[in-house]
C-alpha positions as CSV (number, residue, x, y, z in Angstrom):
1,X,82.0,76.4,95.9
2,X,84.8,77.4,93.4
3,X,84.7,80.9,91.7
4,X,86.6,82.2,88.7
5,X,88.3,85.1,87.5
6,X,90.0,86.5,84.6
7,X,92.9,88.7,85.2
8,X,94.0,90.9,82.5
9,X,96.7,93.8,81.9
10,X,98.7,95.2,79.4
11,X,101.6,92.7,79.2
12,X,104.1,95.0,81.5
13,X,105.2,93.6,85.3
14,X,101.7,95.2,86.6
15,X,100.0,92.1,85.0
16,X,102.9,89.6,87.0
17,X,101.9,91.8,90.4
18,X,98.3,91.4,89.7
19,X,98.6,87.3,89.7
20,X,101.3,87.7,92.4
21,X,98.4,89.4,94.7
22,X,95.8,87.1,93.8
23,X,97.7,83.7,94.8
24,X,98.5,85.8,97.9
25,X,94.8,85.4,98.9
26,X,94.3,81.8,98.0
27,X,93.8,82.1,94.1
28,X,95.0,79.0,91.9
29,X,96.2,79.5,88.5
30,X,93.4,78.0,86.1
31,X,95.1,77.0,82.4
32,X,98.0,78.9,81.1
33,X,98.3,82.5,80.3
34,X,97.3,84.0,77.2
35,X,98.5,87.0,74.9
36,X,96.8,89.1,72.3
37,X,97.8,92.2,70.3
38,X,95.8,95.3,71.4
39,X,95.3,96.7,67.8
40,X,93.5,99.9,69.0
41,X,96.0,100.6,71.7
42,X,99.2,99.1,70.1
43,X,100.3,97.0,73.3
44,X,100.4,93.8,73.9
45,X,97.8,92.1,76.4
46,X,98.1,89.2,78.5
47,X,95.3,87.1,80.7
48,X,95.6,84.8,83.3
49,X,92.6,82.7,84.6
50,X,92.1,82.0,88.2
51,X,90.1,80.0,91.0
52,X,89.4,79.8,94.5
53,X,87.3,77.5,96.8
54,X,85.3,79.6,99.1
55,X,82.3,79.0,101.9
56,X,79.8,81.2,100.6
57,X,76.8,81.0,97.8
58,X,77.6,82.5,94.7
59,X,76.1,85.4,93.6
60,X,76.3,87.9,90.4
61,X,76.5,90.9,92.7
62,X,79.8,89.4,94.9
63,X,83.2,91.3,94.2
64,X,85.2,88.2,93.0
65,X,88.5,90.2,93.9
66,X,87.3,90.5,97.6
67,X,86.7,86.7,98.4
């Protein structure tokens, strides 16, 4: 089965090591990154959706980050 994620930072190299990790363990890049302004915090924001093909079930109570 395929499961998703949505990685998201403040727009700083954090958010490029937090990707980096991801495809590390097997995550595909989903769609192109996005950017929004952060009004309340004044920063920009980015988000990167990602995908993965794994052997188990799917369940709302899995940690996405650990497959």
């Amino acid at each position: 089965m395929k499961i998703y994620r949505l990685l998201t930072e403040d727009d700083t190299s954090e958010f490029c090591h937090k990707v980096s990790l991801a495809l590390s363990k097997g995550w595909t890049l989903y769609g192109d990154p996005t950017y929004a302004y952060d009004h309340a915090n004044g920063v920009m924001r980015a988000g990167q959706a990602v995908t993965k093909e794994i052997e188990a079930d799917y369940t709302p109570d899995m940690k996405l980050g650990q497959q």
